[in-house]
C-alpha positions in Angstrom: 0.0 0.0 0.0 1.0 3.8 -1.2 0.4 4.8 3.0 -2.3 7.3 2.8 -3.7 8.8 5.9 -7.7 8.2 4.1 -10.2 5.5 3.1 -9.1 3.7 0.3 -12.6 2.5 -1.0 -11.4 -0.2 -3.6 -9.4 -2.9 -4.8 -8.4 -4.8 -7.3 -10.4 -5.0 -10.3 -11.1 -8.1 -12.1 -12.7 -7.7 -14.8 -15.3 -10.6 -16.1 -15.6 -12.8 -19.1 -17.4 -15.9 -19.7 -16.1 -18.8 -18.4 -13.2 -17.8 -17.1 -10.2 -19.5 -16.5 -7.9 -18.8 -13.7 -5.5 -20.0 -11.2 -3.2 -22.6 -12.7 -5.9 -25.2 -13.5 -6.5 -27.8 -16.1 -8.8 -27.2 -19.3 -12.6 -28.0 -19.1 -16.0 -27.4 -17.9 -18.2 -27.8 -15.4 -21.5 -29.6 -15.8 -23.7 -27.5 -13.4 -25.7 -30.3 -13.0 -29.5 -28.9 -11.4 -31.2 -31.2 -9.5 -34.5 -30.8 -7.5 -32.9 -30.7 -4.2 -30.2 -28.4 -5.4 -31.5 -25.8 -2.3 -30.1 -28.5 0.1 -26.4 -27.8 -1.3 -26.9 -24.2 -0.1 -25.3 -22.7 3.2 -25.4 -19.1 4.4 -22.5 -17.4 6.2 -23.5 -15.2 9.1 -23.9 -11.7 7.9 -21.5 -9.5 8.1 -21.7 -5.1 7.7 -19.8 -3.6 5.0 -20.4 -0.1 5.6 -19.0 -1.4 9.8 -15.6 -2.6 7.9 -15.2 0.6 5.8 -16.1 2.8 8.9 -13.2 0.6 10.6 -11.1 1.5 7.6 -11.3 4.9 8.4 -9.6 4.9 11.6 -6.6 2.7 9.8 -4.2 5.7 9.7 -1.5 3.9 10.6 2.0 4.1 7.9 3.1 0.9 7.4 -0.1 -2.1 7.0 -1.1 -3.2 3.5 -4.6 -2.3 2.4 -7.6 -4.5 3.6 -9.7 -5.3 0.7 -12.5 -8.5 2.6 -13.0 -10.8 6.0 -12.2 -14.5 6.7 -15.9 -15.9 8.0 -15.1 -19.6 9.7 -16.6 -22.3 6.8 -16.6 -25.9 8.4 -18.2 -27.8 5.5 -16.8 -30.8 3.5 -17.8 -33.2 1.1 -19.1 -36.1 3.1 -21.5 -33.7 5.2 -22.8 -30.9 3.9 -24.1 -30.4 0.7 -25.5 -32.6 -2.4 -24.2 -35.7 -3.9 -25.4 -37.2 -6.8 -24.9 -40.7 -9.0 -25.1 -40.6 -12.6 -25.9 -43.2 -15.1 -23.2 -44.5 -15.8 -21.7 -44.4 -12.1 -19.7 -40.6 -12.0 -20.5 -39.0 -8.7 -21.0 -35.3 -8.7 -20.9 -33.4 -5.1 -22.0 -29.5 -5.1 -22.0 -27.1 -2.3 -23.2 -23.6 -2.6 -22.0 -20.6 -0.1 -23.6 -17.5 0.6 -22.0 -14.8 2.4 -24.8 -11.8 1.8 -24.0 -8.5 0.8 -20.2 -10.0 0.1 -18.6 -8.1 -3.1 -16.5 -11.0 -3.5 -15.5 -14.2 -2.0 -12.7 -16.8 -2.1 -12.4 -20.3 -0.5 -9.7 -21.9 1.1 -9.5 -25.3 2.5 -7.9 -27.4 5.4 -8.0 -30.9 3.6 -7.8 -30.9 -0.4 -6.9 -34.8 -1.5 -8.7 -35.8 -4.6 -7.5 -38.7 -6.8 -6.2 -39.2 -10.0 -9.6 -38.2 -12.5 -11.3 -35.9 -10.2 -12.2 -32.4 -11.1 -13.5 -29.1 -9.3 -14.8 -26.3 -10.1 -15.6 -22.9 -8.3 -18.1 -20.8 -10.3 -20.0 -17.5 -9.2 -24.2 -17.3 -9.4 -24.3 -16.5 -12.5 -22.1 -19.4 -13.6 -20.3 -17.4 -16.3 -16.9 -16.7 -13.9 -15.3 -20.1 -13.4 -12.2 -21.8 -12.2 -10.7 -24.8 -13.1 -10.9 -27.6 -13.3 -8.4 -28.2 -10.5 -7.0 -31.8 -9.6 -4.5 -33.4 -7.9 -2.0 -31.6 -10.0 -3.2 -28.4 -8.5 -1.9 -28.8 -5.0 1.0 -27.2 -3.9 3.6 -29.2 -2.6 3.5 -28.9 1.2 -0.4 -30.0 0.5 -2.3 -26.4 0.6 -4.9 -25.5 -1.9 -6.8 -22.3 -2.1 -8.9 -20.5 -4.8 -8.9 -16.6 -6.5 -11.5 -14.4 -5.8 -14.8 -14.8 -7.2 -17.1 -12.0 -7.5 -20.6 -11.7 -6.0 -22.1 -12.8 -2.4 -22.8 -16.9 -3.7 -20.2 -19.2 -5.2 -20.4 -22.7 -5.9 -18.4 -25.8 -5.7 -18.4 -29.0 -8.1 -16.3 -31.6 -7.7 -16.5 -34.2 -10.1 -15.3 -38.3 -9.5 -15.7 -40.7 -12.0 -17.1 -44.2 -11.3 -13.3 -45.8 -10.1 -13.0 -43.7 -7.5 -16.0 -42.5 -6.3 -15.8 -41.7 -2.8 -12.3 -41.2 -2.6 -11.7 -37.8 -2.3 -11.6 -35.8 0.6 -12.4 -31.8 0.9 -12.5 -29.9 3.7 -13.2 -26.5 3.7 -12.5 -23.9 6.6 -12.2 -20.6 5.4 -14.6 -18.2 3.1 -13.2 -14.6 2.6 -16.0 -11.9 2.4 -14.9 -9.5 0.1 -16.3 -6.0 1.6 -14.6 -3.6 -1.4 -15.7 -4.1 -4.8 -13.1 -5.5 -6.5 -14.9 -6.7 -9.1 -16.9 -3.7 -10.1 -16.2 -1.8 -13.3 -16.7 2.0 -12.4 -17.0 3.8 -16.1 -15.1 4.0 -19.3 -13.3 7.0 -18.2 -9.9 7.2 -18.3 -8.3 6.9 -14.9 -11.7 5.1 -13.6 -10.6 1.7 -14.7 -11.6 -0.3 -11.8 -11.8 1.1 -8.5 -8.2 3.2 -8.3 -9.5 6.2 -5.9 -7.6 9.0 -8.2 -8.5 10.2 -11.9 -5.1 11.1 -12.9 -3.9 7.2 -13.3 -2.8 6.3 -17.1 -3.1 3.0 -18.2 0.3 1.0 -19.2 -1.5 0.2 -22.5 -1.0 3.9 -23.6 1.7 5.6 -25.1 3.6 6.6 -22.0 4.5 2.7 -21.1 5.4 2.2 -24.8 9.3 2.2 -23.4 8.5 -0.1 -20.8 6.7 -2.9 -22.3 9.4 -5.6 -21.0 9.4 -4.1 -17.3 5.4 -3.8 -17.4 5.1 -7.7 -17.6 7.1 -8.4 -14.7 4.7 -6.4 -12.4 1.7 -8.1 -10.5 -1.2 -7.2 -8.3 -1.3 -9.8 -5.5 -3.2 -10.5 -1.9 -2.0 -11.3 1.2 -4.7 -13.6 3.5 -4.1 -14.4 6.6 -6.9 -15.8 9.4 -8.5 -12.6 10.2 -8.9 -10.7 6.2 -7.5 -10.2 3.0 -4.9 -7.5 1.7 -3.7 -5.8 -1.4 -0.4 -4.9 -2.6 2.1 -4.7 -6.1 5.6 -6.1 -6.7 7.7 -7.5 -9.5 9.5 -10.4 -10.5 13.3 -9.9 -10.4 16.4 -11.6 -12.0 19.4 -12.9 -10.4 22.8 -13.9 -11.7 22.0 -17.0 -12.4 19.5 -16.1 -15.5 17.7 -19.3 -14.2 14.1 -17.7 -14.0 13.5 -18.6 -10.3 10.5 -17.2 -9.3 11.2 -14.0 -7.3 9.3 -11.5 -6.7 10.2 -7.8 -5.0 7.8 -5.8 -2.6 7.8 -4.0 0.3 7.9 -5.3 4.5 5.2 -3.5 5.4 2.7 -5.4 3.0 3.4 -8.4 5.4 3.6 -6.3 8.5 0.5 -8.6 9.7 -0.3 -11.6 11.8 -1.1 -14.8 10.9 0.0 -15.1 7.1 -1.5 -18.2 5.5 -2.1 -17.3 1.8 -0.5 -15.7 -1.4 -2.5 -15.1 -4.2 -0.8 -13.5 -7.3 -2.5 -11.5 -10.6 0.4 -11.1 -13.5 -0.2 -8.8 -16.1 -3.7 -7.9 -14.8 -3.7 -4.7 -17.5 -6.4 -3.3 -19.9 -5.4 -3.6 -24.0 -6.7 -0.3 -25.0 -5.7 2.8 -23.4 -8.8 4.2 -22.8 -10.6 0.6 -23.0 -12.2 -1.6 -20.3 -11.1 -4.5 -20.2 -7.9 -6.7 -20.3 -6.5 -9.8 -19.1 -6.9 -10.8 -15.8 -6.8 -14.5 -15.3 -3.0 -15.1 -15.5 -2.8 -16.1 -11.6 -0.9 -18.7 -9.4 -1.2 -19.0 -5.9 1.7 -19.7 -2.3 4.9 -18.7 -2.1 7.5 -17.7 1.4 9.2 -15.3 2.3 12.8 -15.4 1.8 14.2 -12.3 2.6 12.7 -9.0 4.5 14.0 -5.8 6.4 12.1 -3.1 7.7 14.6 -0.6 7.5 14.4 -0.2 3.4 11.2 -1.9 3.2 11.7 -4.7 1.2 10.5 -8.2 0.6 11.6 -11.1 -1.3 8.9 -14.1 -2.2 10.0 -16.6 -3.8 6.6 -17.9 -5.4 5.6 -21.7 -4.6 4.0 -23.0 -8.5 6.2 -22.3 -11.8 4.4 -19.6 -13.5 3.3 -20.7 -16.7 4.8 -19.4 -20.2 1.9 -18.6 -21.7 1.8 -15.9 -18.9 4.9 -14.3 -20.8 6.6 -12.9 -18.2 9.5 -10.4 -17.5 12.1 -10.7 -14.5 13.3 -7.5 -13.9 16.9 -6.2 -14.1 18.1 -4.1 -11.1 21.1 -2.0 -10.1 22.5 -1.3 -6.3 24.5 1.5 -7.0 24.0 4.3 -4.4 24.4 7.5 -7.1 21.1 9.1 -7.3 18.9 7.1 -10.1 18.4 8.9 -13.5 14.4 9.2 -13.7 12.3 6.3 -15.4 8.7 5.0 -14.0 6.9 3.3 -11.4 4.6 0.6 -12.6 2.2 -0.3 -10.1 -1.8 -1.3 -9.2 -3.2 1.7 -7.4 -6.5 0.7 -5.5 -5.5 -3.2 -6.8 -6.9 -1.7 -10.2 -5.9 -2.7 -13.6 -2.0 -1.7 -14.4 -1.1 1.7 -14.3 2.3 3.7 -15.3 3.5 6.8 -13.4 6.4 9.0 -14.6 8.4 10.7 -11.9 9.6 14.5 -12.3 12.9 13.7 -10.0 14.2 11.2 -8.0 16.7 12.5 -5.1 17.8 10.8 -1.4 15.5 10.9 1.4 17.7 9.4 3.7 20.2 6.4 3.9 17.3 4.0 3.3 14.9 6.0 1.1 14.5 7.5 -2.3 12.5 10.6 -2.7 10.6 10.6 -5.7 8.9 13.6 -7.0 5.5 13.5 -9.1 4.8 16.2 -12.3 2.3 18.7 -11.1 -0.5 20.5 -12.9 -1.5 19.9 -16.6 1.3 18.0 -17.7 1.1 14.9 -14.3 1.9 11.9 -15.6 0.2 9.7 -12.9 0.8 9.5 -9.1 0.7 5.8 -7.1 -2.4 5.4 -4.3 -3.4 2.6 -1.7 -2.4 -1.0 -3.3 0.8 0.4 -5.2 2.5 -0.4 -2.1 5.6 -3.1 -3.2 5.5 -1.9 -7.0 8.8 -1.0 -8.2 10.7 2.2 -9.3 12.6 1.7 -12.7 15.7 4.3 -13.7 16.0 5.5 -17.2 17.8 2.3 -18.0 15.1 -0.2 -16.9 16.0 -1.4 -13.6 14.8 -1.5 -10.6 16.3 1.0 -7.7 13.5 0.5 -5.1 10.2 -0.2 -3.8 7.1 1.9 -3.1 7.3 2.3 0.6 4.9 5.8 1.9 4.1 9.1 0.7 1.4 11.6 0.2 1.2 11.9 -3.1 -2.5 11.4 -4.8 -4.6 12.7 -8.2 -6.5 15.3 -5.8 -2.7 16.9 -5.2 -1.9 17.2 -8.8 -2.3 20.9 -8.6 -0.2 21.4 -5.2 3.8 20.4 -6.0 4.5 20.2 -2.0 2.2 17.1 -2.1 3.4 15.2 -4.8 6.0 13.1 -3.5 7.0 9.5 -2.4 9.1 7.5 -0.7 10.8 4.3 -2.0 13.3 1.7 -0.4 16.8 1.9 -2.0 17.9 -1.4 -3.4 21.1 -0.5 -2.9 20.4 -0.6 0.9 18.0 -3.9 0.3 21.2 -5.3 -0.6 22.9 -5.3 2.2 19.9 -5.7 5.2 20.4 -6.4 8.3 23.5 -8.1 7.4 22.2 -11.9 6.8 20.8 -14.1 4.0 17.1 -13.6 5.6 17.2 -9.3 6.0 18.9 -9.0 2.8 19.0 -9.3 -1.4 23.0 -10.6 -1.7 22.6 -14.2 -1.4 19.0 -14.3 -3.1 19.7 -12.4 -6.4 23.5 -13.2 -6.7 23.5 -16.5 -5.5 27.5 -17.4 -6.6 28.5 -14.4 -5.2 29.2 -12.5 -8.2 29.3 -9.4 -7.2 27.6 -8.4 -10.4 26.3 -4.5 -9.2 23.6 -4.5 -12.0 21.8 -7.0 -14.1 19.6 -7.0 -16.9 15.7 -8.5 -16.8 15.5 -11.5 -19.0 12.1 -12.6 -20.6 9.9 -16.0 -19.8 11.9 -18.2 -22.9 15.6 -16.9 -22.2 17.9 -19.4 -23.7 21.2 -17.8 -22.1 22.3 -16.6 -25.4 20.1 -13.4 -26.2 16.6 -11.5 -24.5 14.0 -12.0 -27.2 10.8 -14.7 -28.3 11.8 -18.6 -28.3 12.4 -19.6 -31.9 11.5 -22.7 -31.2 8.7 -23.5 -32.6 7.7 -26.3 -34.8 4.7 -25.5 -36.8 4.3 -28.9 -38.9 4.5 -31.3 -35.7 1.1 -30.8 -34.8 -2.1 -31.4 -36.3 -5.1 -29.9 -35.2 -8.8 -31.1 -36.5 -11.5 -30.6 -36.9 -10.4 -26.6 -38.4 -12.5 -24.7 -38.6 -13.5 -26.0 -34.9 -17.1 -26.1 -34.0 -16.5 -26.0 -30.2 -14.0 -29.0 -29.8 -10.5 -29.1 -30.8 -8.3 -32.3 -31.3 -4.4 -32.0 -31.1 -2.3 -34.8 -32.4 0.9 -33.9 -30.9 4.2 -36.6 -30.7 4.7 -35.2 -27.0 4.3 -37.0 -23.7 4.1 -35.2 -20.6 3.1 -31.5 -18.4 2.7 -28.3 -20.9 0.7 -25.5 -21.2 -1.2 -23.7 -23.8 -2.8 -20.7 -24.4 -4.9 -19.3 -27.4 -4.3 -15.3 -28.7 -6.7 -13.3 -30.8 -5.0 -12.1 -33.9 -4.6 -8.2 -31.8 -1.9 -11.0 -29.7 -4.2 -11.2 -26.9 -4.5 -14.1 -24.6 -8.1 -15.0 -24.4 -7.4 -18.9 -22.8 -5.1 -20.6 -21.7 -4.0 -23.6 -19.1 -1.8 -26.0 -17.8 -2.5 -29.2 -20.0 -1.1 -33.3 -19.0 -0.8 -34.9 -22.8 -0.9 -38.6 -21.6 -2.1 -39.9 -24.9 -1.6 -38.6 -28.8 -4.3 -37.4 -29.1 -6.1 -34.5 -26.8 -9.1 -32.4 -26.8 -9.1 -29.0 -25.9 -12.7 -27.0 -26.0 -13.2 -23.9 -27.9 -17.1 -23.5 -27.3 -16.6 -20.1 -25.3 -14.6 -18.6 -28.6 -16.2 -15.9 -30.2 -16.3 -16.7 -34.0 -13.0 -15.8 -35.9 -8.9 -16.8 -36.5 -6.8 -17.4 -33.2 -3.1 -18.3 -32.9 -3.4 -21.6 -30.8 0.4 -22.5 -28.9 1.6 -25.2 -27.0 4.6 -25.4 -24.8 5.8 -28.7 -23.2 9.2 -30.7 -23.3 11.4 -26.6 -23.9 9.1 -26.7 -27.1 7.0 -24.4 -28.2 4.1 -25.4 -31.1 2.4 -22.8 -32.9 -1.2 -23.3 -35.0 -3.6 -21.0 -36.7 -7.2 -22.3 -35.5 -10.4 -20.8 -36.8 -13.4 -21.5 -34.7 -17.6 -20.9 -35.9 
C-alpha cells in the first residue's frame, strides 16, 4: 500500500468474461448439474456489515499495514456432510456445495484438507455461472499440500467436484475458510480514463498507452497480489526480479510493510492484470498462481523477497526484472504499479533525489502536464531508472490525483535497493545471497524474458509449426491436437490483436487431446503449446 492517511474505498479490479479460466488449472467445464434438491447444497455465512468494515477502515491511519480489501468468516463444511451428492448413469458422482456470504462483493475459498485422486475435477463458479475456475485436480496442489482459490465476484459461489465411477468416494475436501470480500473488487466504475476499476484517483494512465510504450518488457514483470491471513485479505504490487543465475526462479520484490500482519496463511498472485486499450475496459486478468514464502525481509528499506511456490506458466509471458544497487542518485524512469488493486497503471516521476540512507524521494509532475501519481495498493510496486531497472520499492508518501495541482504534495518515498542489498547483514534481511546467489558481485543485471535461452533476450524460436495437427479446423467447439509429445505443458490461445483469451496447464498422456473452444467468439486465433522446452504454434479458426 502507497500509506495514505484516508479510506481507500477499492481494490483490485477483475474484470469478467465468460467462463473464465484462472489460477493454474487444467482445461474444461463444469457440468452444473440442477437437481430438485439443489436448495439442500446451499449454506449461508453469518452476515456480516460492509459499511461497519469501511467505517473501521477509516480509523486505519497507521503508515506501514497493507490495504484490507475483505474478512475470513469460519466455513466448516466438507464433502461427506454438507451439501449434495449425486450418481449418474453411468456411475460418476457429482458433489456440489453452494456458499452465501450476503451483501459479500466478493469471495474466495480456502480449504484445510484438499486430496482428490487421480480423474477428479473441481470447479468454483459464481451465481451466474459465467466466472469459473478450473478444473483443478491433484496436480493443482502445492507441494507442502495447501490448496486455495482466487476471488470470485458476487455474495454466492459454488463448488463441483467431479469423481468418475473408479473412484468414487475417494476424495476428501475440507473446507475452513470463506473470505467476504467488503470492497468491490470486481466492479467496473466507467469508461473514463483513470476510472478503470476502482483506483480512488482520476489522474492514473493505463500502461496500454503511449507513456508505457518504453517499458513494455518491465510492465510484464509487475503483478497485483493478496495477502490472507486468518483474520482478512490485503492488497499490494511487486515484481518479479532476475538474479545472476539467468535461471528464471521465481522472485518476486515488494515492500515489508505489505506483510507487517499476523497470521500469514495465503498468497495469491494476478500477473499482467492490464487493460489492451488505453482508454478501453477490459484486459486480461486471469493469469494467476497462488503460495509462495518469504525469503528475505528488512524493515529498515522496506523490502520483501517471495519466492513464489508453483512455476508460472509461459503462456503468462513474463518479465524478471533487471536491477542495479549502485547508491548514485537514479536517472528518472517509472513506477509501474496497481493503485486501489486496479488494472496496471504507469506513473512518470519528475525527479528522483535521497530521502535518507534507506529511502528515495521521488517527485511526481504537477498540474496539466502529471503523468500519474501511485495510491493505496501500489504499495511493493517497483521504481525503474531511465535504463530499466529497478532502484526501489514503493514504501509511503502523500502523493495522490487530488494533489496534482499542489507540487509540496506530490512526493513518495521508495526503499533503496542499494540498501535492500545489504539488510540487516544476513541471507534472511537482505537481497545478496538471493539475487546473486554465486556471489558474483555483479552491481547491475539486466531483466530476462519467460523463454531466455542464455544466449540473447527476445521470443523462443523454437517453434515447430508442422509437428502438430489440429482437426476438426475450422473447430465447432472442440479441438483435437495430435501432438508426438508426452508429458506436463501449457497452452494458451491469442486473438490475432496478440491477446490471450485462454489458456491452461495441459497433462498430454495420450496422442491425441481435446481441448474445447465452445466459449470462442467466431474468428482466427493463434493456438500455442509449450511442453518438453518446445513451443508449437497453429492458426485455428473457430464458428
Amino acid at each position: 500500500m502507497n500509506c495514505k492517511r484516508r479510506l481507500i474505498y477499492a481494490a483490485l479490479a477483475l474484470f469478467m468474461f465468460a467462463q473464465a479460466k484462472a489460477q493454474i488449472s487444467f482445461g474444461g467445464m463444469p457440468r452444473f448439474i440442477e437437481t430438485k434438491s439443489q436448495s439442500n447444497s446451499m449454506v449461508t455465512l453469518s452476515k456480516i456489515s460492509n459499511d461497519a468494515l469501511l467505517d473501521e477502515d477509516i480509523n486505519l491511519t497507521g503508515k506501514g499495514s497493507a490495504m484490507r480489501i475483505g474478512v475470513m468468516q469460519d466455513a466448516q463444511y466438507d464433502n461427506k456432510t454438507a451439501g449434495n451428492t449425486i450418481t449418474l448413469d453411468n456411475g460418476d458422482r457429482i458433489w456440489t456445495l453452494t456458499i452465501k456470504s450476503e451483501d459479500a462483493t466478493f469471495m474466495s475459498v480456502g480449504f484445510k484438507t484438499f486430496e482428490i485422486p487421480a480423474g477428479a475435477e473441481l470447479y468454483v463458479y459464481d451465481a451466474t455461472k459465467e466466472f469459473v475456475i478450473g478444473k483443478f485436480t491433484y496436480e493443482s496442489i502445492l507441494t507442502n499440500g495447501e490448496f486455495y482459490t482466487q476471488s470470485i465476484p458476487g455474495d454466492q459461489i459454488t463448488l463441483e467436484y467431479y469423481e468418475p465411477k473408479e473412484v468414487a468416494g475417494m476424495g476428501v475436501i475440507e473446507i475452513d475458510q470463506v473470505c467476504h470480500g467488503y470492497k468491490d473488487i470486481f466492479e467496473m466504475m466507467n469508461n473514463q480514463k483513470g476510472y478503470h476499476g476502482n483506483s480512488e484517483g482520476n489522474c492514473h494512465i493505463n500502461v496500454a498507452c503511449e507513456e508505457g510504450d518504453p517499458w513494455r518488457d518491465e510492465i510484464r514483470s509487475v503483478a497485483a497480489y493478496e495477502i490472507r491471513t486468518n483474520g482478512g485479505s490485503y492488497m499490494c504490487s511487486g515484481a518479479l526480479i532476475n538474479n545472476t543465475n539467468n535461471d528464471k526462479t521465481h522472485y518476486l520484490l515488494s515492500a515489508y510493510h505489505c506483510q507487517d500482519i499476523q497470521n500469514i496463511v495465503r498468497f495469491v498472485f494476478y500477473f499482467n492484470y492490464q487493460t489492451n486499450t488505453c482508454t478501453g475496459n477490459s484486459g486480461t486478468y486471469n493469469n494467476t498462481i497462488i503460495g509462495a514464502d518469504i525469503v528475505a525481509k528488512n524493515s529498515a528499506s522496506d523490502f520483501l523477497l517471495f519466492k513464489l511456490k508453483q512455476n508460472i506458466p509461459d503462456a503468462f509471458k513474463v518479465y524478471y526484472a533487471g536491477w542495479t544497487r549502485k547508491t548514485t542518485t537514479p536517472s528518472v524512469g517509472a513506477c509501474i504499479h496497481h493503485p486501489g488493486g486496479d488494472w496496471k497503471k504507469i506513473s512518470i516521476p519528475s525527479s528522483v533525489a535521497s530521502g535518507d540512507a534507506n529511502l528515495w524521494q521521488v517527485n511526481w509532475i504537477s498540474g496539466i502536464n502529471n503523468k500519474g501519481v501511485t495510491e493505496g495498493g501500489s504499495s511493493g510496486s517497483p521504481l525503474f531508472n531511465a535504463d530499466g531497472l529497478i532502484v526501489g520499492q514503493l514504501y509511503a508518501g502523500a502523493s495522490a490525483c487530488e494533489y496534482i495541482n499542489n507540487p509540496s504534495s506530490l512526493y513518495d518515498f521508495y526503499g533503496k535497493f542499494s540498501r535492500s542489498w545489504t539488510g540487516g547483514g544476513s541471507s534472511a534481511t537482505r537481497l545478496k545471497e538471493w539475487l546473486d546467489p554465486n556471489g558474483t558481485n555483479a552491481t547491475q543485471l539486466s531483466g530476462i524474458n519467460w523463454d531466455y535461452s542464455g544466449d540473447s533476450v527476445g521470443i523462443n524460436t523454437n517453434i515447430e509449426q508442422n509437428a502438430m495437427n489440429v482437426y476438426p479446423n475450422p473447430s465447432n467447439g472442440v479441438l483435437y491436437i495430435d501432438i508426438n509429445e508426452m508429458g506436463q505443458g501449457e497452452y494458451a490461445i491469442y486473438d490475432m490483436m496478440g491477446r490471450q483469451v485462454q489458456g491452461a496447464r495441459m497433462m498430454l498422456t495420450s496422442s491425441t487431446y481435446q481441448l474445447k473452444t465452445d466459449n470462442l467468439k467466431e474468428g482466427t486465433y493463434i493456438l500455442e503449446i509449450i511442453v518438453n522446452d518446445k513451443k508449437y504454434n497453429k492458426t485455428i479458426v473457430v464458428k
